[in-house]
TORTOR-995390 format. One record per residue (C-alpha): x, y negated, z negated. Coordinates in steps of 0.25 Angstrom, whole numbers, plus 5000, padded with zeros to 4 digits. Each point is the difference from the previous one (the first is absolute). Last residue first. Layout:
<pts>
XYZ
...
</pts>
This chain:
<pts>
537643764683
499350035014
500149855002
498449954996
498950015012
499549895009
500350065012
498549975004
499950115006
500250084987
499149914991
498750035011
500250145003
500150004985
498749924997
499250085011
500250144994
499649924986
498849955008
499750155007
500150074986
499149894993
499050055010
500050154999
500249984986
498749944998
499350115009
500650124993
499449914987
498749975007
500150175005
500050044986
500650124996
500950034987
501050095006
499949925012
500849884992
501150094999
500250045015
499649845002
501249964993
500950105006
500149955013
500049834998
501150024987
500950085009
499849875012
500449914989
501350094995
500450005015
500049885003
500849954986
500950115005
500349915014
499949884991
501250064992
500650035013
500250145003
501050124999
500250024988
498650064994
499850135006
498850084997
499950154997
498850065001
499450104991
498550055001
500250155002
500950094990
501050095006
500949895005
500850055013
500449845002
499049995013
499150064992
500049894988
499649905012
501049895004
499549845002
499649915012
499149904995
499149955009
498750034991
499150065012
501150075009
501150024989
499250034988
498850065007
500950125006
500650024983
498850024996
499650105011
501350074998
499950004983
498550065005
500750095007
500950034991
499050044990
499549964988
498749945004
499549865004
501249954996
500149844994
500450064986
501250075004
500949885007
500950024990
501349925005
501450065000
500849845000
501049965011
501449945002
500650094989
500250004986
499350004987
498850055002
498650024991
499250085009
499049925005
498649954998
498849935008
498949924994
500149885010
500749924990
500850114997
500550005014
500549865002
500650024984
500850145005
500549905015
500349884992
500850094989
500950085013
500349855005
500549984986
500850114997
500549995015
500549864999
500650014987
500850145007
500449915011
500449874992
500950124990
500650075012
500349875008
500849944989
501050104997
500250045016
500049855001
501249994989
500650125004
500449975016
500550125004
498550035004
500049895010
501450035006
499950145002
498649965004
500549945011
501050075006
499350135000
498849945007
501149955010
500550155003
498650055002
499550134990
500250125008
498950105001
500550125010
501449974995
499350054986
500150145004
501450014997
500049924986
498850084998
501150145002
500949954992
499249934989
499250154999
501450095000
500649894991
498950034990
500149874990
498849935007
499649865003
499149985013
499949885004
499149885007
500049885008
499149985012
500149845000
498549995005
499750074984
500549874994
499349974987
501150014992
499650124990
498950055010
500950035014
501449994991
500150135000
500150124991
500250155002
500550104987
500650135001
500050114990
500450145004
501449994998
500149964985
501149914995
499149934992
499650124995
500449984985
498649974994
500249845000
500749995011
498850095009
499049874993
500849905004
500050075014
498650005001
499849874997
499249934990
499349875004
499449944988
498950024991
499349905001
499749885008
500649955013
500750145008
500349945012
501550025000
499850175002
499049995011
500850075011
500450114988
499850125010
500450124990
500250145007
500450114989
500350135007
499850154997
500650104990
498650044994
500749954986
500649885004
498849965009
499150024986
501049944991
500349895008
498549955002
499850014986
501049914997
499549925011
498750004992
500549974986
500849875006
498749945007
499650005012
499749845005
498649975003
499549955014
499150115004
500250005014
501150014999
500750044988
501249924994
500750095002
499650085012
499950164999
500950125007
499950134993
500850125007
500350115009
498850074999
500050125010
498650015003
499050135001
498749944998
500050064988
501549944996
499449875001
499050024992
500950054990
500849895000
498749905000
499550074987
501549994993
500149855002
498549974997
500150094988
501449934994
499349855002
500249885009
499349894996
498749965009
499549914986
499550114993
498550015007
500549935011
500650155006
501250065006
500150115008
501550035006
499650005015
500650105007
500849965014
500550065012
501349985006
500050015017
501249894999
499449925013
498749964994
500150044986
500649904991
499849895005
498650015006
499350074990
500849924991
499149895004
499050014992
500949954988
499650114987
498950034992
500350114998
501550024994
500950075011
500450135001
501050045012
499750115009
500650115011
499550025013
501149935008
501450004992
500349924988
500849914992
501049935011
498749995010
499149934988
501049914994
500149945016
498550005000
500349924987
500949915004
499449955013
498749964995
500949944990
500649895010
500850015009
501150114993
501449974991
500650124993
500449994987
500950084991
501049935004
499849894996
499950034984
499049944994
500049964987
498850024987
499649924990
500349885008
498449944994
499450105012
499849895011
501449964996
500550135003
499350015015
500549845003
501550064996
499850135009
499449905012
501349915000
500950115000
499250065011
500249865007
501449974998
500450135003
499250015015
499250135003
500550155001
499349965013
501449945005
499649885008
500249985016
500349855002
499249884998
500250004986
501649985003
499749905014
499249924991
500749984986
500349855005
500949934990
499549904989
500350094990
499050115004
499249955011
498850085009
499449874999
498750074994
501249994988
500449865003
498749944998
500250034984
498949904990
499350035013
499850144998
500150004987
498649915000
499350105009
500350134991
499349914988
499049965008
499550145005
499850044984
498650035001
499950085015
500150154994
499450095010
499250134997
499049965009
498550074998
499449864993
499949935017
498949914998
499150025013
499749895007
498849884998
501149894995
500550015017
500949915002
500049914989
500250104987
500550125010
499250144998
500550105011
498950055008
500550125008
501450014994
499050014987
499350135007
501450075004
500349984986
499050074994
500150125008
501550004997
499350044982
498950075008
500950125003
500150035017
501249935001
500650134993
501150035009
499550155002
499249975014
500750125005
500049965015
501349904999
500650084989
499850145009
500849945009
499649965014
499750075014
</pts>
């Protein structure tokens, strides 16, 4: 006999946003190895600023050393750790988390609670906010997987908040009342709104009138207000990141139990292998009882110790978030002007490690199957692994979004030529002609045959 979790099927693995990934692990692209692989565009990874990290690290040997003034610190980090979490670390991460929002704001330490990762802070949000059966409201699209997180082992359901392109996927009154109601239809106990800012998948910071919004409407129905700001220091073009709290100072509730805030330094920092995140709330009740769930989910005594001693360090945290937010803005440009070229649009972003592409034009019908269909021929024809609309609960078909930190330049130069090979004969079948078919057929091949060629080679340019 086994649980019901093991036979239930309820994980969510079944969602084509980890059925791409399990056909990427298949074939992985690699420039050398194997230049015929599938490009992996459905990872939320933010690889561009590796080198920076890499060159504190040996400008300070003695802190992999396990040494703090030239003494061992070994035998202390080695020993059982108090999951409240080490001082000079949380004291650490609260001053990195106001720099990231221009100091306008402190953080009390306190008031956070230290989790692995922010997987693990929001299921724990999730058990200190509501029971099995009742829902939260989150903003559609939304990260697929929140199906996982946030339901697998809570039992909490959740209502998509309908948002549409037609204004941008802004967050509006009517969607916010429409998804209560349906909620309450089904016969759910709301207990609150939980969205990322910046959005993922949509990779657009909120702005200040919609959290506004957003605290009026949970203030008034007398629920929660869950804000996952993982993405807060990659905001790279206008407007900037606005937090939730900011906006609670402003109207007097900064005090307010019912808003909580998770971050990490998974997205910000590019280290999502260290499994460091937070929950930072000013309900003693809810930092209680996560401080005490969060023994299930320790962050390790030596990845304490040194990024206490890495983000304490101001002139590289100053440093990095300006090279990194460059590096994104312009990796995030070389992904919008690879797709124009190939007669496909985004929604304009401003944050994020990944673009909302409008893939609409290349469906055979509006449907989700067809946006499946599509999406199938992406990643086993194209080799490029990327994340349907449906995967995100999108309402509209033909959305994908495609990540752009994670790779090579080359690796994206790949991509971008093999984009330009699939949807150049769609549009030039628009207009017949199997000589032009048959022309492209061929100079298809021979550019296929000039990268396979440049990449095995090695001859290729440093990635910046």
């Amino acid at each position: 006999m086994l649980s019901s979790k093991v036979s239930s099927g309820s994980h969510g693995e079944d969602s084509s946003y980890f059925l791409g990934w399990q056909e990427y692990e298949k074939n992985p692209f690699h420039e050398t190895l194997n230049p015929n692989g599938i490009v992996q565009m459905g990872l939320a990874e933010n690889q561009l600023s590796f080198d920076l990290i890499e060159a504190w690290l040996e400008e300070h040997p003695e802190v992999l050393g396990l040494k703090k003034n030239e003494e061992s610190v070994f035998r202390r980090l080695a020993l059982f750790q108090d999951y409240h979490g080490m001082p000079d670390f949380k004291n650490a991460l609260a001053k990195f988390m106001a720099k990231i929002r221009g100091n306008k704001m402190k953080f009390d330490t306190s008031k956070m609670v230290l989790t692995a990762g922010s997987t693990s802070a929001n299921e724990t949000v999730m058990f200190c906010l509501a029971d099995p059966g009742d829902a939260f409201l989150i903003p559609a699209p939304y990260y697929p997987g929140f199906d996982r997180d946030l339901k697998w082992r809570t039992g909490v359901e959740i209502v998509p908040i309908r948002c549409v392109s037609s204004n941008g996927y802004k967050i509006t009154e009517v969607a916010l009342e429409e998804a209560y109601e349906r909620a309450h239809k089904l016969k759910l106990n709301v207990r609150g709104v939980l969205i990322t800012n910046p959005s993922n998948p949509l990779g657009t910071s909120t702005t200040r009138e919609e959290l506004d919004l957003l605290l009026t409407f949970t203030s008034s129905k007398n629920i929660h207000m869950v804000s996952d700001e993982i993405y807060s220091g990659t905001v790279f073009y206008s407007p900037e990141f606005t937090s939730i709290l900011e906006v609670a100072k402003d109207k007097n509730m900064d005090l307010d139990k019912k808003i909580h805030v998770v971050y990490s330094l998974s997205k910000d920092l590019g280290l999502p292998g260290f499994r460091v995140g937070l929950i930072y709330s000013d309900n003693e009740e809810v930092v209680s009882a996560a401080t005490k769930m969060s023994s299930f989910g320790l962050i390790s005594s030596q990845t304490q110790h040194l990024l206490a001693n890495l983000l304490s360090d101001e002139i590289f945290t100053t440093n990095y978030l300006e090279k990194n937010r460059k590096r994104l803005r312009e990796r995030r440009d070389r992904l919008v002007m690879g797709l124009k070229k190939a007669g496909i649009g985004c929604l304009k972003s401003n944050a994020g490690l990944f673009c909302w592409v409008d893939l609409r034009h290349l469906l055979n019908s509006n449907t989700f199957e067809s946006e499946h269909s599509l999406w199938k021929k992406i990643v086993c024809e194209v080799g490029i692994n990327i994340s349907p609309g449906s995967s995100c609960h999108c309402d509209e078909p033909g959305w994908f979004r495609v990540c752009f930190a994670n790779m090579s330049d080359q690796a994206l130069d790949v991509a971008m030529e093999r984009v330009k090979f699939f949807v150049e004969p769609i549009a030039m079948s628009t207009y017949g002609g199997n000589q032009k078919r048959t022309m492209w057929d061929s100079r298809r091949r021979s550019l296929i045959n000039k990268w396979v060629s440049k990449l095995s080679s090695g001859n290729y340019e440093s990635e910046r």
